[in-house]
C-alpha positions in Angstrom: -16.5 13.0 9.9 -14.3 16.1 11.0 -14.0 18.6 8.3 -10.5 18.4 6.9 -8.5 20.3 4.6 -7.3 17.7 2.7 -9.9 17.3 -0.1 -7.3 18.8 -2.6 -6.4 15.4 -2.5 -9.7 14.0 -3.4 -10.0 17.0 -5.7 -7.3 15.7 -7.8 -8.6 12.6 -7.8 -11.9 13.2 -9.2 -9.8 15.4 -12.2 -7.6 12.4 -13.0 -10.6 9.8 -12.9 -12.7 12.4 -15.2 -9.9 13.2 -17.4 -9.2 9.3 -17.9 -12.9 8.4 -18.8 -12.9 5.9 -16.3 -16.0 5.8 -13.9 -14.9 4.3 -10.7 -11.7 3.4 -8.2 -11.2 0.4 -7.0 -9.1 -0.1 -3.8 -7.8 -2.7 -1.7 -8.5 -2.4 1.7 -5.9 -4.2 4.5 -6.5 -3.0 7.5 -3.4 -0.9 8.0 -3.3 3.6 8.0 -2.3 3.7 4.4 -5.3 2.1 2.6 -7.8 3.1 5.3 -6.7 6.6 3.9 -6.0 6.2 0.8 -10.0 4.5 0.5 -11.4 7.4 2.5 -10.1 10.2 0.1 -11.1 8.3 -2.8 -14.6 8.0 -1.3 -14.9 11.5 -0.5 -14.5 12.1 -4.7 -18.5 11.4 -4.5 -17.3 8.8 -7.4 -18.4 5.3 -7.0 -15.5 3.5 -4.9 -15.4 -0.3 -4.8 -13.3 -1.3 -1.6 -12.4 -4.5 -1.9 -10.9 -6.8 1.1 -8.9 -9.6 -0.5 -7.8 -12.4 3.0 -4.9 -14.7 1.6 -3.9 -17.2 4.7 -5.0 -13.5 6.4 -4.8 -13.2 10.7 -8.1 -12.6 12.1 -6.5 -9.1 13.2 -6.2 -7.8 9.8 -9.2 -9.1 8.5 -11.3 -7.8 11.1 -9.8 -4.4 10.6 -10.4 -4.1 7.1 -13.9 -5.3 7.3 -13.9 -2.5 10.5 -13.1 -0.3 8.1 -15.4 -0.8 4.8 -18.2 -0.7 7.2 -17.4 2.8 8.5 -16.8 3.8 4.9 -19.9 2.3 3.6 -21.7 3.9 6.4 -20.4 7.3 5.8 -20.6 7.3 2.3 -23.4 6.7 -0.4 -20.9 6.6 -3.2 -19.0 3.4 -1.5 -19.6 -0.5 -2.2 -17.9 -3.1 0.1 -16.9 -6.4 -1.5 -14.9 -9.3 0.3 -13.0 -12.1 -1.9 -11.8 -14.6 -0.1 -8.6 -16.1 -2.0 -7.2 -18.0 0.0 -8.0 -21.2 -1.6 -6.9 -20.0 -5.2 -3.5 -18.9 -3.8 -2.8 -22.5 -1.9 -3.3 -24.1 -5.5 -0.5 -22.0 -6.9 1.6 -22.7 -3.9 0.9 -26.3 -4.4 1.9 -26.1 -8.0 4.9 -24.2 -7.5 6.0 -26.9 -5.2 5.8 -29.6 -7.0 8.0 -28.1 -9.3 10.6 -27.7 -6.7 10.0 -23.9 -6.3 10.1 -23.1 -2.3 10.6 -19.9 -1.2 8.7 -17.5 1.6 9.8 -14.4 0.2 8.6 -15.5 -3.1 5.5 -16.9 -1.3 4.6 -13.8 0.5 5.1 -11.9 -3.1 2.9 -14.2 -4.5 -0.2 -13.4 -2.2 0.4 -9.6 -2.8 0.9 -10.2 -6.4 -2.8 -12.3 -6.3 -4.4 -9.3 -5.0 -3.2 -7.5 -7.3 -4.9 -9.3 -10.0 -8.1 -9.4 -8.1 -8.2 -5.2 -8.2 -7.7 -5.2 -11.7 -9.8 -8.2 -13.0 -12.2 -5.9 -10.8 -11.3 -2.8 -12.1 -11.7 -3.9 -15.6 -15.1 -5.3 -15.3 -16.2 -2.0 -14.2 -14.2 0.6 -16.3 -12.1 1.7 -12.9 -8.7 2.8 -11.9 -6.7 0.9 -9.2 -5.6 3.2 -6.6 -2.4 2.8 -4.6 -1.8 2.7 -1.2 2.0 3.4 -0.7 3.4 6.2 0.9 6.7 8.1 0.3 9.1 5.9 2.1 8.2 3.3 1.0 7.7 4.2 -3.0 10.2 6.5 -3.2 13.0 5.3 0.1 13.5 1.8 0.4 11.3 0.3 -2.0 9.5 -1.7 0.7 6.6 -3.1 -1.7 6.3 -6.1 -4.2 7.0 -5.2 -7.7 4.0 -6.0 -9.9 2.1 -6.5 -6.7 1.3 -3.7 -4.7 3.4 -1.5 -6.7 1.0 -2.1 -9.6 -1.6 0.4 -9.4 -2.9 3.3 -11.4 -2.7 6.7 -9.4 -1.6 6.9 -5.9 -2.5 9.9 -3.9 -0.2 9.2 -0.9 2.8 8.3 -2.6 4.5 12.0 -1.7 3.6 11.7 1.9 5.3 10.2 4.8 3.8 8.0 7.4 4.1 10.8 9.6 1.9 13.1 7.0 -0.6 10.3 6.4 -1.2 9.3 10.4 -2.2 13.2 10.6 -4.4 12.7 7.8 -6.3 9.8 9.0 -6.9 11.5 12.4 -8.0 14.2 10.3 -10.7 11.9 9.2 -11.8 10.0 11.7 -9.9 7.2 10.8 -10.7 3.8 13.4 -8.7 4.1 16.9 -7.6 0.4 16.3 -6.3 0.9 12.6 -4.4 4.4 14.1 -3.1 2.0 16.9 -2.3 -1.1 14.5 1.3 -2.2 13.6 2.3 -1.2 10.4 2.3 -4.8 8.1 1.9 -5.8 5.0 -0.2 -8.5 6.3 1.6 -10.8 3.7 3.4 -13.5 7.0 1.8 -16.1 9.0 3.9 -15.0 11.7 2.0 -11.8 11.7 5.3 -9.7 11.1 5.3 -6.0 11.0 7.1 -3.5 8.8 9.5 -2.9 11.4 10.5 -6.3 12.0 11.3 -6.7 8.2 13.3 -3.2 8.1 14.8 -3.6 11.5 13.8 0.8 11.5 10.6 2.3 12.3 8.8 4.7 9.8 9.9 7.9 11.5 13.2 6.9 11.6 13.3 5.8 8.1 11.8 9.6 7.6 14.6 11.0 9.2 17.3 8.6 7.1 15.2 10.2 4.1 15.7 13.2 5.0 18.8 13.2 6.3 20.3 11.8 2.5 18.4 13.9 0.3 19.5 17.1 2.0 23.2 16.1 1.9 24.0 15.8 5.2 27.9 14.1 5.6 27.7 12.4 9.3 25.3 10.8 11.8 25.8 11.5 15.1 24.5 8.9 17.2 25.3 4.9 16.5 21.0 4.4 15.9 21.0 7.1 13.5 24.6 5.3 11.8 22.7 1.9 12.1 19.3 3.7 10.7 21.2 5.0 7.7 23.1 1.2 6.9 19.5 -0.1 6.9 17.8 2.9 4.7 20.7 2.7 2.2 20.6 -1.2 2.1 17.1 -1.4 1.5 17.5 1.3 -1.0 20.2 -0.4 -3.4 18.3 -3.7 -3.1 15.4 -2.1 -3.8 16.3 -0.1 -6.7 15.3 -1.9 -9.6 11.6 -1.0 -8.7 11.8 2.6 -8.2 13.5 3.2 -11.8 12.6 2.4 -15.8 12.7 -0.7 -16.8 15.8 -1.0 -18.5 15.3 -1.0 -22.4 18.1 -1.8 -25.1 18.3 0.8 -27.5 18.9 -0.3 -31.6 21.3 2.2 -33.2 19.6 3.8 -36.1 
């Protein structure tokens, strides 16, 4: 591995898992940039890191990159233990049950499976005193909201959630990260149809950036009709998406 100045990261960390009295993370690994990252800097704490691939109804592509992936990491570092949980078959019983109740939906499907992971990390993470570390990154935490609530949005410290995709492609080349995950489609693996982010978004990360970017500095008119188009989507996503990226609303008794 190529030195790299980005051990700050893992630094803090280290200082949050020692200050919690927690003695381990526990990540879910998919295949895609932001948890092959995200996994790396968490193993270079020297902490035991549990990297856990979870397939749900999973492409061969994505599997095959995550396993890619917990090998290199397990071969690069002492510290690391790979574990595979195949839940594929405890996810088509819920389906099943939820449709014979009359509840079909694939958006609420494809939450579902990231919602079942989810669980697995911490069911994981509680057995073995461990924080859950995220895998977002800043657009999509802190832009459009493009994660499920309770799902991958429920994790206990995320160390890439103030970066852009931009920041953390640098990062992973920085590491050594695989060619094939740096080359891989961003997804959230969560589609039989093996959609990618940008399908779903209908904008690519950088532009999304650049949308970002473009809002929080004020800016007052596009100039092109992508960028026009780029904002419509970044704005839409970002009103839908809202309700995940705030407090819970809570009802206040007067006194």
């Amino acid at each position: 591995m190529k030195d790299n100045k980005y051990t700050e990261i893992s630094d803090w960390l280290k200082d949050y898992l020692e200050t919690s009295g927690m003695q381990c993370f526990v990540i879910g690994v998919s295949g895609g940039i932001d948890s092959a990252v995200a996994s790396t800097l968490a193993a270079m704490t020297g902490v035991k890191t549990l990297v856990v691939n979870i397939p749900i109804q999973s492409t061969d592509k994505n599997t095959s990159l995550s396993s890619e992936h917990c090998e290199w990491l397990c071969s690069e570092f002492d510290n690391v233990e790979s574990l595979h949980i195949e839940a594929t078959s405890a996810y088509t019983s819920f389906e099943q049950c939820m449709n014979l109740h009359g509840f079909k939906n694939d958006l609420s499907k494809a939450n579902s499976k990231s919602r079942m992971r989810m669980m697995v990390l911490y069911y994981i993470a509680s057995a073995s005193r461990g924080l859950v570390v995220g895998t977002g990154n800043k657009v999509e935490d802190f832009g459009v909201g493009f994660y499920t609530k309770y799902g991958d949005g429920g994790v206990d410290i995320s160390p890439l959630a103030d970066l852009t995709k931009t920041q953390v492609r640098k990062i992973a080349r920085s590491l050594d990260i695989s060619q094939n995950i740096l080359n891989a489609p961003p997804t959230d693996g969560l589609w039989e149809d093996s959609r990618s982010d940008e399908d779903q978004i209908g904008a690519s990360y950088e532009e999304l950036e650049w949308a970002m970017d473009y809002i929080d500095n004020s800016r007052v008119t596009a100039t092109t009709d992508r960028e026009k188009e780029v904002l419509k989507i970044f704005k839409s996503f970002r009103n839908q998406n809202k309700h995940k990226m705030v407090e819970i609303p809570v009802y206040k008794m007067e006194k």
